[in-house]
Residue frames as qw, qx, qy, qz and C-alpha x, y, z in Angstrom:
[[0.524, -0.468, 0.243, 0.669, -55.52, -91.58, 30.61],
 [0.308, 0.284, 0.666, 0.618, -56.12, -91.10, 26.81],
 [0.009, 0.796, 0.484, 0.362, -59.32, -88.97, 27.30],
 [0.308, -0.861, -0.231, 0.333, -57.42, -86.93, 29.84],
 [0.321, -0.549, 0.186, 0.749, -54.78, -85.95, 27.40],
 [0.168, 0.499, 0.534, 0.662, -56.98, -85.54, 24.66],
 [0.179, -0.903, -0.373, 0.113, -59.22, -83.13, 27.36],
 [0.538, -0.580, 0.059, 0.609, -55.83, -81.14, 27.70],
 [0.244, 0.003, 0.507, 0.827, -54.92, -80.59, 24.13],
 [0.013, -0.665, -0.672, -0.326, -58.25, -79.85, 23.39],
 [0.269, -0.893, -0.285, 0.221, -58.31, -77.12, 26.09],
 [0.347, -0.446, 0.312, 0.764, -54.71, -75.80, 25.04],
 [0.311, 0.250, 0.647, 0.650, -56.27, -75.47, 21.56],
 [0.085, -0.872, -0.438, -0.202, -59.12, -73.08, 22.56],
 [0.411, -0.740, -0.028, 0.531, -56.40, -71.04, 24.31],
 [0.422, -0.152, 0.449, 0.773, -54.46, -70.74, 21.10],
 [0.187, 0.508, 0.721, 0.434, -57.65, -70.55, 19.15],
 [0.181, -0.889, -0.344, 0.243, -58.52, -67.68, 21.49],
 [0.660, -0.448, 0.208, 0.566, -55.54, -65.80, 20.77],
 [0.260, 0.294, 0.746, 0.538, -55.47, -66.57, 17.05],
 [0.151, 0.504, 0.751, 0.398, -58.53, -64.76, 17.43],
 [0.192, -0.904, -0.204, 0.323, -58.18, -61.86, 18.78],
 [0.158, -0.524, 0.427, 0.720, -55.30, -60.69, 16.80],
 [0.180, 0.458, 0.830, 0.263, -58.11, -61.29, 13.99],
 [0.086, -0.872, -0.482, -0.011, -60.55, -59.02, 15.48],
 [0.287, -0.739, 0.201, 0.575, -57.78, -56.24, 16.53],
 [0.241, 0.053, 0.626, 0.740, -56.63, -56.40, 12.10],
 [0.001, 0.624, 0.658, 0.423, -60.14, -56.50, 10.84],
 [0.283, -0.748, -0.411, 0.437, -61.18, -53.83, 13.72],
 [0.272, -0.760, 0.161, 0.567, -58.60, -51.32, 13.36],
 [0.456, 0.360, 0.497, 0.644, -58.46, -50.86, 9.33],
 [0.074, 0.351, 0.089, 0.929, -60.84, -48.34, 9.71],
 [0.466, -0.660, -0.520, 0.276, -62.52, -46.84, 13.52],
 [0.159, -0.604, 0.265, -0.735, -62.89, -43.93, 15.57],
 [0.512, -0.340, -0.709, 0.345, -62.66, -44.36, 19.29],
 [0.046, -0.677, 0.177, -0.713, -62.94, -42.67, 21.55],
 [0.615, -0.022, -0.685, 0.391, -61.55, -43.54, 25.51],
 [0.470, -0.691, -0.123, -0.536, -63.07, -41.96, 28.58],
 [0.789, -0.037, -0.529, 0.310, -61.18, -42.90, 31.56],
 [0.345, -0.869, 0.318, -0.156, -58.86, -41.83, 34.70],
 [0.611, 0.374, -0.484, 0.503, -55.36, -43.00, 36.12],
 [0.630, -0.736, -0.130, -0.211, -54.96, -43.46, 40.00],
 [0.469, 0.445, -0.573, 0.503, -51.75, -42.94, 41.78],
 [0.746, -0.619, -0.225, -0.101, -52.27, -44.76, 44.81],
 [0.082, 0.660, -0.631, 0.400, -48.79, -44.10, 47.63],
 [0.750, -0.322, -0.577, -0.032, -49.19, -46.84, 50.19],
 [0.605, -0.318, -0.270, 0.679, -46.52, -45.26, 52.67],
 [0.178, -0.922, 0.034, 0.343, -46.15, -41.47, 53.97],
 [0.649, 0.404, 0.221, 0.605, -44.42, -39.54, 51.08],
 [0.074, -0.258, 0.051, 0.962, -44.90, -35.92, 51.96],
 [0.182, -0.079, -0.370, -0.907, -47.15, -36.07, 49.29],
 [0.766, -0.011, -0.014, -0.643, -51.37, -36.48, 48.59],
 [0.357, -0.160, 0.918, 0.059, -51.60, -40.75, 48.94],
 [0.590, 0.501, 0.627, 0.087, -54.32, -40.51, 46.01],
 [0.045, 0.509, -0.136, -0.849, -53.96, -38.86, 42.95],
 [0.599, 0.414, 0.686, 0.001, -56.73, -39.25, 40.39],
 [0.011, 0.478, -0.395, -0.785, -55.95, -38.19, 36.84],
 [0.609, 0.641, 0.279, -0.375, -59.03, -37.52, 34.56],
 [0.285, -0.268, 0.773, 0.500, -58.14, -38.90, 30.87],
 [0.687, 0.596, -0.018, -0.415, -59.08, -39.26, 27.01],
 [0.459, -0.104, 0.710, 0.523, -57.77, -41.18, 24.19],
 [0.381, 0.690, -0.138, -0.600, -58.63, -40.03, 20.43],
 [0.463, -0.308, 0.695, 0.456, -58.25, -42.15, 17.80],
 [0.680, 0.538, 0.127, -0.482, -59.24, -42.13, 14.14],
 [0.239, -0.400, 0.764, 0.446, -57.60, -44.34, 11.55],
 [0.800, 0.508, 0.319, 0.002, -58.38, -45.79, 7.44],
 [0.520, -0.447, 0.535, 0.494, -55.60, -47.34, 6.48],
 [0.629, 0.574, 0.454, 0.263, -57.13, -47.16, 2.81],
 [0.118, 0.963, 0.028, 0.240, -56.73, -43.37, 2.93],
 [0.638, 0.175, -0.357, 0.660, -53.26, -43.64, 4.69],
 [0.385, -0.690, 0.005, -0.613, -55.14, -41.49, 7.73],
 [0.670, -0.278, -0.604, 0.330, -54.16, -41.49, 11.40],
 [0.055, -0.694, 0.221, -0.683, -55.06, -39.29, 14.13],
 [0.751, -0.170, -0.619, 0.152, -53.94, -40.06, 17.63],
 [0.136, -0.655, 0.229, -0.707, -54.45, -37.64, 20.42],
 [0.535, -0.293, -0.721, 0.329, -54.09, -38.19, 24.48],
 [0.313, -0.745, -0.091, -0.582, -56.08, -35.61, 26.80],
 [0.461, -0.424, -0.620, 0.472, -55.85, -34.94, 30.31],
 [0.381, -0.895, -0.145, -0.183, -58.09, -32.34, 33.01],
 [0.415, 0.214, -0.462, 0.754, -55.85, -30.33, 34.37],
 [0.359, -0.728, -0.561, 0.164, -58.03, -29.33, 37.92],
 [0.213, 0.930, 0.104, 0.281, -58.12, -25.45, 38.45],
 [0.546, -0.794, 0.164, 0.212, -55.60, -25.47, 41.32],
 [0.742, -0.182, 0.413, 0.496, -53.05, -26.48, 38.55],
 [0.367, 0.662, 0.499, 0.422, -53.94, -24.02, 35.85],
 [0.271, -0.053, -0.083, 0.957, -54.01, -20.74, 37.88],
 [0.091, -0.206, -0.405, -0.886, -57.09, -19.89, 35.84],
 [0.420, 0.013, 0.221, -0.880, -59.59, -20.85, 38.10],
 [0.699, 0.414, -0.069, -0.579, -60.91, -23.49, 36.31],
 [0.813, -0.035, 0.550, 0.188, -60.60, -27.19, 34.80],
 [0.272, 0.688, -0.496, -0.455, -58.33, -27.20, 31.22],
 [0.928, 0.211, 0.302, -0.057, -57.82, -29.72, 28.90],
 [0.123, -0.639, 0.670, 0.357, -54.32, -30.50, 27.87],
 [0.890, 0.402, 0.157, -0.148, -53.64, -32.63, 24.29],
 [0.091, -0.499, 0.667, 0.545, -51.24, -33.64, 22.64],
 [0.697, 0.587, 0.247, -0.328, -52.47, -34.71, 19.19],
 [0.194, -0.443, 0.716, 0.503, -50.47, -36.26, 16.18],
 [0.558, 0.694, 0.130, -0.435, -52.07, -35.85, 12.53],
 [0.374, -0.138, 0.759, 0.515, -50.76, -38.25, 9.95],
 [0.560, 0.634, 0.310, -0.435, -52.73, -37.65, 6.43],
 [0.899, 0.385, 0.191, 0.081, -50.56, -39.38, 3.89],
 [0.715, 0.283, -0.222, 0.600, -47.57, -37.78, 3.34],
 [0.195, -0.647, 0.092, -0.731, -48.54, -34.91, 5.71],
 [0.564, -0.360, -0.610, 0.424, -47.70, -35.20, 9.71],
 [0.038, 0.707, -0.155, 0.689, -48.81, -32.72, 11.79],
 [0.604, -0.419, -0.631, 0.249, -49.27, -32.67, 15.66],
 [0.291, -0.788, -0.136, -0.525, -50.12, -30.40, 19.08],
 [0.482, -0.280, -0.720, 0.413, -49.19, -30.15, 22.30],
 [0.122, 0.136, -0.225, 0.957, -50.83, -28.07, 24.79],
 [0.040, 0.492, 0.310, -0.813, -53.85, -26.08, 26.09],
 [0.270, 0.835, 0.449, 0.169, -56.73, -24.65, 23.50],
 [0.227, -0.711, -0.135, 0.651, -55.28, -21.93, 21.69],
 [0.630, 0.706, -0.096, -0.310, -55.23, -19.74, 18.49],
 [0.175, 0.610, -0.673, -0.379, -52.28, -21.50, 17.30],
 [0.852, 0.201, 0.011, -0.484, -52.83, -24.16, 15.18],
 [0.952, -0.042, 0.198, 0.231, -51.04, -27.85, 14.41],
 [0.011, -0.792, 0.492, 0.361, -47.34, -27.62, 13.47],
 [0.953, 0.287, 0.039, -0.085, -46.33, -29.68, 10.40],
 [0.886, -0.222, 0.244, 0.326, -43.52, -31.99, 10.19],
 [0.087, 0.725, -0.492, -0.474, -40.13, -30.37, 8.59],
 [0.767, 0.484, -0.349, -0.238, -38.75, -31.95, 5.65],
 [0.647, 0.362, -0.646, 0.182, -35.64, -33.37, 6.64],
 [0.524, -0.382, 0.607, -0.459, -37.13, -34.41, 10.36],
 [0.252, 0.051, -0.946, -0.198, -38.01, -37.83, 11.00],
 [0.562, -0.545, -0.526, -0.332, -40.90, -38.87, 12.39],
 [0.697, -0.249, -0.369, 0.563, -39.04, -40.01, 15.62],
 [0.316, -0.199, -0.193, 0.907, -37.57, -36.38, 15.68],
 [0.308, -0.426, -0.157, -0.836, -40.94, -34.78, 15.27],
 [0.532, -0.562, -0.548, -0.319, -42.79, -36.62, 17.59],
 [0.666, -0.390, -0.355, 0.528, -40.07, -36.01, 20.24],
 [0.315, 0.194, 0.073, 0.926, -39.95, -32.49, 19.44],
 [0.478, -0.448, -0.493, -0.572, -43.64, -32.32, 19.49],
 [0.158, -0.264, 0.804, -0.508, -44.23, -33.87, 22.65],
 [0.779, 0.170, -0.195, -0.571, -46.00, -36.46, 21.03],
 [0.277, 0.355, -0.889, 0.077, -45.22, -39.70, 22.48],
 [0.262, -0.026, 0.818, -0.511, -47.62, -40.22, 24.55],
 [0.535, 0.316, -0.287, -0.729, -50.32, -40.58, 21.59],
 [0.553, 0.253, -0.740, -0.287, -49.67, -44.07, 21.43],
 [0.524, 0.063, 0.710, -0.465, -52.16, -46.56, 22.75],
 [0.385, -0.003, -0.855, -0.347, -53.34, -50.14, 21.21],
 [0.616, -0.099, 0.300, -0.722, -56.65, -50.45, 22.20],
 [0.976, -0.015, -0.157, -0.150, -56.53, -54.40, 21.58],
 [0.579, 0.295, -0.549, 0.526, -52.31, -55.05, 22.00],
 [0.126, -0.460, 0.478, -0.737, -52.93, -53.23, 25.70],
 [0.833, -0.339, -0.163, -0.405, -55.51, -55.33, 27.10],
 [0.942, -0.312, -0.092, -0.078, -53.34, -58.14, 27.91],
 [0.546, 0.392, -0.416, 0.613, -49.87, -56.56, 28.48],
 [0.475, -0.246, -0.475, 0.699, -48.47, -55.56, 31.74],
 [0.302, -0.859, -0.382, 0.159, -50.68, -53.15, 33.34],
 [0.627, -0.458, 0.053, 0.628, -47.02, -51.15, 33.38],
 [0.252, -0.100, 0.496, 0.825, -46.74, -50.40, 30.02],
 [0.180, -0.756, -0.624, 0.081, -49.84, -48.11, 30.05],
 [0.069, -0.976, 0.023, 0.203, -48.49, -45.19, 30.92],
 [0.353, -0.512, 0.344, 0.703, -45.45, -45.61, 28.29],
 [0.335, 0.760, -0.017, -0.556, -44.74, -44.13, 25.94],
 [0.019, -0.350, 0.867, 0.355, -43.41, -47.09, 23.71],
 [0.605, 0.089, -0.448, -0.652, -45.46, -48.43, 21.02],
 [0.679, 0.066, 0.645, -0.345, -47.77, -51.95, 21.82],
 [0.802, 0.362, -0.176, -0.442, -48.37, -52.94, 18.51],
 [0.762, 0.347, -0.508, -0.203, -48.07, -56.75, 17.90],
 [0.233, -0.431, 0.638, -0.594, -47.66, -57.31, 21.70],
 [0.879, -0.046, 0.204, -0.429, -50.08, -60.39, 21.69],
 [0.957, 0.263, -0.120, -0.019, -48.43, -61.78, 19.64],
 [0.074, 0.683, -0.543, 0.483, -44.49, -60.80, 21.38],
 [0.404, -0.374, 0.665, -0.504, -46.08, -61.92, 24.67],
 [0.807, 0.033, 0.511, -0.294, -47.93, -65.46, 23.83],
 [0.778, 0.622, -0.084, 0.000, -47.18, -66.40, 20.28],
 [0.706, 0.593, -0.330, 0.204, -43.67, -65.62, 20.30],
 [0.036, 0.585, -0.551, 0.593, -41.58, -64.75, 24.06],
 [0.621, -0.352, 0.510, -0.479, -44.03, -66.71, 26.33],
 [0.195, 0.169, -0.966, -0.025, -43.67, -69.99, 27.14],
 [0.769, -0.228, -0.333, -0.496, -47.29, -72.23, 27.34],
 [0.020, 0.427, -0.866, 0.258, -47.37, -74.17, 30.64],
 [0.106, 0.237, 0.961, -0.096, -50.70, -75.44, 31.63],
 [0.305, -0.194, -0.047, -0.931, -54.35, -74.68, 30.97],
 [0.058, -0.053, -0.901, 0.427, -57.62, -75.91, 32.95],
 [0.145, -0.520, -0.409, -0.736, -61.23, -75.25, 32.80],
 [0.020, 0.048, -0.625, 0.779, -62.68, -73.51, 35.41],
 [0.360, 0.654, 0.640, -0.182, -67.00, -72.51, 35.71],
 [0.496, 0.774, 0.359, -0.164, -69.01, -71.37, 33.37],
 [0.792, 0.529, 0.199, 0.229, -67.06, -72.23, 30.33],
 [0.298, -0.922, 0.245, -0.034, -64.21, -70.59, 31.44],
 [0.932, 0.179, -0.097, 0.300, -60.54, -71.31, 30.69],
 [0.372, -0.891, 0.244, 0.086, -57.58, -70.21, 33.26],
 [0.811, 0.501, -0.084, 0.289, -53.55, -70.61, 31.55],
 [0.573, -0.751, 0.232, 0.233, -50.68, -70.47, 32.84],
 [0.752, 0.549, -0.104, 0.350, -47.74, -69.06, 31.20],
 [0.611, -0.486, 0.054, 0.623, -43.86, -68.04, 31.85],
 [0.529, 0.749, 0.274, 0.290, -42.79, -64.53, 30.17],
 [0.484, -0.379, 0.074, 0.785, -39.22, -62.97, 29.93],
 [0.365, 0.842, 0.337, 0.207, -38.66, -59.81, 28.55],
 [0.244, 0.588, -0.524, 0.566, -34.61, -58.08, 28.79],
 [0.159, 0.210, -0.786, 0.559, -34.86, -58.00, 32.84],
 [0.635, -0.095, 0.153, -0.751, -38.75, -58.67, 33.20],
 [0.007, -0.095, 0.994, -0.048, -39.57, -62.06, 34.58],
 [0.501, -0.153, 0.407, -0.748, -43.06, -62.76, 34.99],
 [0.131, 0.176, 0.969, -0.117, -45.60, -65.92, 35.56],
 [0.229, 0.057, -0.251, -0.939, -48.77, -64.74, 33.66],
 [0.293, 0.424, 0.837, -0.186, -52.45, -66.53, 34.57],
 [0.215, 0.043, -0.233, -0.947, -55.12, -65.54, 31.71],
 [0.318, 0.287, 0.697, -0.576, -59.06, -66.02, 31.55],
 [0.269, -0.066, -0.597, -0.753, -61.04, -66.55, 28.38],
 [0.420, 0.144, 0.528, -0.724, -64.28, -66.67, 28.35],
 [0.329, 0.266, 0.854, 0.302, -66.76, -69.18, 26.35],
 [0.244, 0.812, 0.480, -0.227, -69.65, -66.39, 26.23],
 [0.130, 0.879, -0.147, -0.435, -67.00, -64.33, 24.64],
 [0.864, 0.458, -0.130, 0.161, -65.71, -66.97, 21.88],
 [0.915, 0.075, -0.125, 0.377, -62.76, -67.16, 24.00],
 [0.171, 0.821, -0.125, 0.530, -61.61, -63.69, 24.42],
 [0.351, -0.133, -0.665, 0.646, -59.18, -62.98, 27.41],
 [0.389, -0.834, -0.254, -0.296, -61.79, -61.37, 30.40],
 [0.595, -0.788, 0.158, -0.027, -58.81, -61.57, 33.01],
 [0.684, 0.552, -0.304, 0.367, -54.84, -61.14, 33.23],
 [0.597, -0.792, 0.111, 0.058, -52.91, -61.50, 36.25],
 [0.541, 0.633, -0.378, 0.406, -48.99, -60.64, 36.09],
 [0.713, -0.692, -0.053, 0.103, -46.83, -62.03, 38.84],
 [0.392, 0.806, -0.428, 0.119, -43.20, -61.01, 38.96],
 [0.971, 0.019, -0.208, 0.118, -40.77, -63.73, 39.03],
 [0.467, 0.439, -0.376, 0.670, -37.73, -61.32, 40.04],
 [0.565, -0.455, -0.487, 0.487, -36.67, -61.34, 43.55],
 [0.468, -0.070, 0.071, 0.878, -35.72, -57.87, 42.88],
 [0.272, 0.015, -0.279, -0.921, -38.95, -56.55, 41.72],
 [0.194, -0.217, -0.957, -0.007, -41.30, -58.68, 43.31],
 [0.215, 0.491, 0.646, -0.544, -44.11, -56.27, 43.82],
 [0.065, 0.286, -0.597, -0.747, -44.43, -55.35, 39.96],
 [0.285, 0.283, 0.907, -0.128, -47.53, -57.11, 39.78],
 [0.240, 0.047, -0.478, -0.844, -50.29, -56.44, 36.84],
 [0.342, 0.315, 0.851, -0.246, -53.90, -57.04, 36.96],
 [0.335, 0.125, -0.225, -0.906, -56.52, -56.18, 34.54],
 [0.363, 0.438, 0.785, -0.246, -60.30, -57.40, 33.58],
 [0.042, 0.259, -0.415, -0.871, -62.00, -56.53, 30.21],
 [0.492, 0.540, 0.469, -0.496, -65.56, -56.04, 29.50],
 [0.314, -0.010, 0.752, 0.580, -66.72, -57.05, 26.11],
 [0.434, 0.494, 0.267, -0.705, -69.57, -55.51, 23.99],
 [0.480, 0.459, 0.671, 0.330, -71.38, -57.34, 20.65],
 [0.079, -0.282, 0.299, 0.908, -71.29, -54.82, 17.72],
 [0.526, 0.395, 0.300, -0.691, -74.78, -54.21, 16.69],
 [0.774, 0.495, 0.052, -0.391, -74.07, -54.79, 13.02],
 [0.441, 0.529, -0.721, 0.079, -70.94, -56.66, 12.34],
 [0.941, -0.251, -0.199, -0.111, -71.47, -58.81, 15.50],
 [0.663, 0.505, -0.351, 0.427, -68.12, -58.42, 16.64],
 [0.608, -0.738, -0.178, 0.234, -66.97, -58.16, 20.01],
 [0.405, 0.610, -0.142, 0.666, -65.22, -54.98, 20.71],
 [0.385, 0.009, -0.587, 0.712, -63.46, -53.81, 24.10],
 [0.238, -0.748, -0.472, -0.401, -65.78, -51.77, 26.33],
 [0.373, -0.866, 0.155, -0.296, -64.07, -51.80, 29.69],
 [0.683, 0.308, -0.476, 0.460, -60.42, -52.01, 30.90],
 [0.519, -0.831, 0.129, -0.156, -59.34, -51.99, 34.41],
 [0.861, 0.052, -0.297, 0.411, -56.15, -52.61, 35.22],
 [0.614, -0.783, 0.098, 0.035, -53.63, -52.33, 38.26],
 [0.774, 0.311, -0.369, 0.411, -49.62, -52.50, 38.55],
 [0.577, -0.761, 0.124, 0.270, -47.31, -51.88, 41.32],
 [0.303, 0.869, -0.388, -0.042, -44.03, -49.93, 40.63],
 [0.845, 0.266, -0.420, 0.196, -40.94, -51.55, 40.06],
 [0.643, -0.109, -0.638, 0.409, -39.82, -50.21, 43.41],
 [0.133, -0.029, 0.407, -0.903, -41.29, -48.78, 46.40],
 [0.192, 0.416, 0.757, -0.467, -45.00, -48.64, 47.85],
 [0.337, 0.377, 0.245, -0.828, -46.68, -47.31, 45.06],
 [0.490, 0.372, 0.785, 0.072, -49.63, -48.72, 42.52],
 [0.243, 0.240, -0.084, -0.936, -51.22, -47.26, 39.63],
 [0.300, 0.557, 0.744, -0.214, -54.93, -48.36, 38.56],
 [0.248, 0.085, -0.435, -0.862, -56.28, -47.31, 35.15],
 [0.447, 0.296, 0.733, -0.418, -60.01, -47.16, 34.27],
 [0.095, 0.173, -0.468, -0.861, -61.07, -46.99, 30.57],
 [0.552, 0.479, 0.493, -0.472, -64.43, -46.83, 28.89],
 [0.156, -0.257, 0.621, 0.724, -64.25, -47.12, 25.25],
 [0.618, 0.607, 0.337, -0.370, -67.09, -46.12, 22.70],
 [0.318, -0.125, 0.724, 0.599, -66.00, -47.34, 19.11],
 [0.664, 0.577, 0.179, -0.440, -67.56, -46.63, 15.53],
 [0.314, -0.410, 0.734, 0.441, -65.94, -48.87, 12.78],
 [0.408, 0.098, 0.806, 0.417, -66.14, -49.60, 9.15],
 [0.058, 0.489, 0.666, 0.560, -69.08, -48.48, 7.48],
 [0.192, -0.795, -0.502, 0.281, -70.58, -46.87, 10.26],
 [0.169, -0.491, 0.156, 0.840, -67.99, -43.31, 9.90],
 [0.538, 0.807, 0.237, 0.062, -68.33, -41.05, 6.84],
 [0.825, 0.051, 0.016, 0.562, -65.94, -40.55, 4.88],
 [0.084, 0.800, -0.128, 0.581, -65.78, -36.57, 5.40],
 [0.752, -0.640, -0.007, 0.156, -65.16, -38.02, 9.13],
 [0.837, -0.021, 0.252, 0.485, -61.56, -38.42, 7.73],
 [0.272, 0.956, 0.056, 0.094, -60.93, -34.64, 6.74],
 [0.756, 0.196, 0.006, 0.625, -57.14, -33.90, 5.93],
 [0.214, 0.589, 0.103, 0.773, -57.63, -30.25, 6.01],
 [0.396, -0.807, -0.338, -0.279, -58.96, -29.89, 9.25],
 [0.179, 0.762, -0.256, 0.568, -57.83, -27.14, 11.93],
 [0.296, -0.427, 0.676, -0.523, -58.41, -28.69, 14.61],
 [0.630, -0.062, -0.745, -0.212, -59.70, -32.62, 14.11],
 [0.146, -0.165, -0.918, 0.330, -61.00, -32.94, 17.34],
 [0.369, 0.247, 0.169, -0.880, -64.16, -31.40, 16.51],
 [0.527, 0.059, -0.676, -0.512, -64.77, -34.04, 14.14],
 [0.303, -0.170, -0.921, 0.174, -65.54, -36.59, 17.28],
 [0.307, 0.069, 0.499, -0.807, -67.89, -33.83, 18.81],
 [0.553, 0.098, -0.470, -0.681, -71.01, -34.99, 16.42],
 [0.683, -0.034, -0.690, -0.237, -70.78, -38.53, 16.96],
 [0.450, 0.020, -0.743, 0.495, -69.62, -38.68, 20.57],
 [0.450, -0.840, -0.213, -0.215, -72.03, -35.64, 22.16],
 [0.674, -0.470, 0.038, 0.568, -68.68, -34.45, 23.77],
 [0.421, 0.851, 0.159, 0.269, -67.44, -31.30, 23.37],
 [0.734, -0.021, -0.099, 0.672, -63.39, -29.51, 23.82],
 [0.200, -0.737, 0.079, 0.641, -61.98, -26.71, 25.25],
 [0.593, 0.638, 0.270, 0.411, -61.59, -24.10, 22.55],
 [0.360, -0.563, -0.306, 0.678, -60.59, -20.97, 21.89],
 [0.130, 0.755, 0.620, 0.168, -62.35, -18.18, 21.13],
 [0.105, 0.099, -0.072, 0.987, -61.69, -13.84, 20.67],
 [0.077, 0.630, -0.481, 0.605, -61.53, -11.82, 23.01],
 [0.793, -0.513, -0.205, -0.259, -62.53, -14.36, 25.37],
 [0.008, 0.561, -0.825, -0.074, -59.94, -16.99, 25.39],
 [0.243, -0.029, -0.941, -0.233, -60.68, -20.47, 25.88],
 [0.811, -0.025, 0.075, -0.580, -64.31, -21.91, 26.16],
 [0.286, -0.343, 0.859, -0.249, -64.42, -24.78, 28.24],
 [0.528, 0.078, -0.727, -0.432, -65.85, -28.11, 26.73],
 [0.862, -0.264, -0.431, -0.020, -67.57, -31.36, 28.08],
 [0.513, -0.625, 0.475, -0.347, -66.99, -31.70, 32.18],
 [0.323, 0.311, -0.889, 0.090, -65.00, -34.65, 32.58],
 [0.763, -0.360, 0.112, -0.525, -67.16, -37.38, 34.06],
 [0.336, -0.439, 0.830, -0.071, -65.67, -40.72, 36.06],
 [0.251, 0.133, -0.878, -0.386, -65.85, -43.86, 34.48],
 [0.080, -0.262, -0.881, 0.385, -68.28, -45.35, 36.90],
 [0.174, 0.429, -0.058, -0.884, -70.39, -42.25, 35.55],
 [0.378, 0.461, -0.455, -0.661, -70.56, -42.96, 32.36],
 [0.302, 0.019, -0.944, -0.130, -71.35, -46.73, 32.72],
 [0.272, 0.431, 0.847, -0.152, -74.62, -46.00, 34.53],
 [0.382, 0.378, -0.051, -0.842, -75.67, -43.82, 32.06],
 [0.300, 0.088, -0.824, -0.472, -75.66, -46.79, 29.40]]
């Protein structure tokens, strides 16, 4: 009896300890990185709509940040496919938000001669980025992993969401080992009118890191809302650090037949690896800084042409066997 509830606490402690440590690695990580996010977005219909029952939207994340230098650039891409464009042709659409100490600028749009617009004086952030259409910039590339599959495609911030959902809103019910050093939890999490029952997966090979999140919804009302995801870990060459690699994840809508299914790839440089001219303040157009390191290259635009089309947009499943 004794060694089974010492086996228990012990096993709840590597959950916490897992936790604990990941909102470790996600600080130390994210002082100073570049990402960059390769991906897509599936809108799946289950039921006759009228419309297409797949729709697969081709995707990017940007991200540069050194919080020493009070620097932050945060940009979200998407292929527009030629039938949507007019032009014949795939486009790349950005929106882009340029923080450089006391300086905010930001994009939305299409490659074109015009160039970032910078925050007014008496705006607020808030009422630039909504002006901007710059909301959609925001994406926590450690706080997303292990939220609701849902909150993906908003446009409300994640940060400190690990800790929100396990640390501070969820409630710990059981945990269990499963094979190969594996550890499955069970937790209850409200959230205003979100109910859910929340099963997570750490892995021993990954010092514990979640590898699997399943979201069930607990409301009668909303009872296909469901959330999966799975997350592929990669060892950092010289820091040793495990850093995200691949994110899948699934939700169903809060009502009606339909799902969406994200796929991300994520290629990271962090800390020592960038230079610091990586981090230019002055630049016209700061996604040119990621062509170098990434081999990836953006719609411009260019006299008397117009725009000059950039890197073809390859699928995630792509781009993982190249590695």
């Amino acid at each position: 009896m004794w060694a089974d509830e010492k086996e228990e606490r012990d096993t709840e402690d590597l959950v916490y300890q897992g936790i604990a440590d990941l909102t470790v690695l996600r600080d130390s990580v994210l002082r100073r990185y570049v990402l960059m996010a390769k991906g897509e977005v599936q809108r799946i219909h289950l039921t006759k709509s009228g419309g297409p029952p797949l729709r697969i939207q081709p995707a990017y994340k940007l991200q540069a940040v050194d919080k020493s230098k009070h620097f932050s650039y945060l940009a979200n891409g998407r292929v527009l496919d030629s039938s949507a464009t007019t032009r014949g042709y795939d486009l790349q659409y950005w929106q882009e938000f340029f923080r450089c100490g006391n300086m905010i600028k930001g994009r939305t749009g299409p490659a074109s001669a015009l160039g970032y617009t910078t925050k007014k004086k008496d705006q607020t952030v808030k009422q630039f980025i909504e002006s901007e259409s710059l909301k959609h910039t925001s994406f926590q590339p450690f706080d997303n992993l292990i939220t609701h599959a849902l909150f993906l495609a908003s446009p409300r911030d994640q940060q400190g969401w690990i800790e929100q959902v396990f640390l501070k809103e969820g409630k710990f019910l059981e945990a269990t080992k499963a094979t190969q050093g594996q550890i499955v939890s069970r937790w209850r999490w409200k959230h205003h009118s979100l109910d859910f029952e929340i099963e997570m997966t750490q892995s021993k090979v990954f010092d514990y890191l979640p590898v699997k999140l399943k979201y069930t919804s607990r409301d009668k009302k909303m009872p296909g809302l469901f959330s999966e995801s799975e997350i592929e870990w990669i060892e950092h060459k010289s820091t040793k650090q495990f850093l995200p690699h691949v994110l899948k994840s699934a939700t169903g809508a809060p009502f009606g037949p339909t799902e969406e299914h994200f796929h991300w790839v994520f290629d990271w440089r962090i800390g020592n690896e960038i230079d610091d001219k990586f981090f230019d303040c002055e630049s016209e157009d700061f996604r040119q800084q990621f062509s170098p390191i990434f081999d990836f290259y953006f719609d411009t635009y260019g006299q008397p042409g117009g725009i000059l089309t950039g890197t073809p947009w390859k699928t995630p499943e792509e781009l993982i066997d190249e590695e």
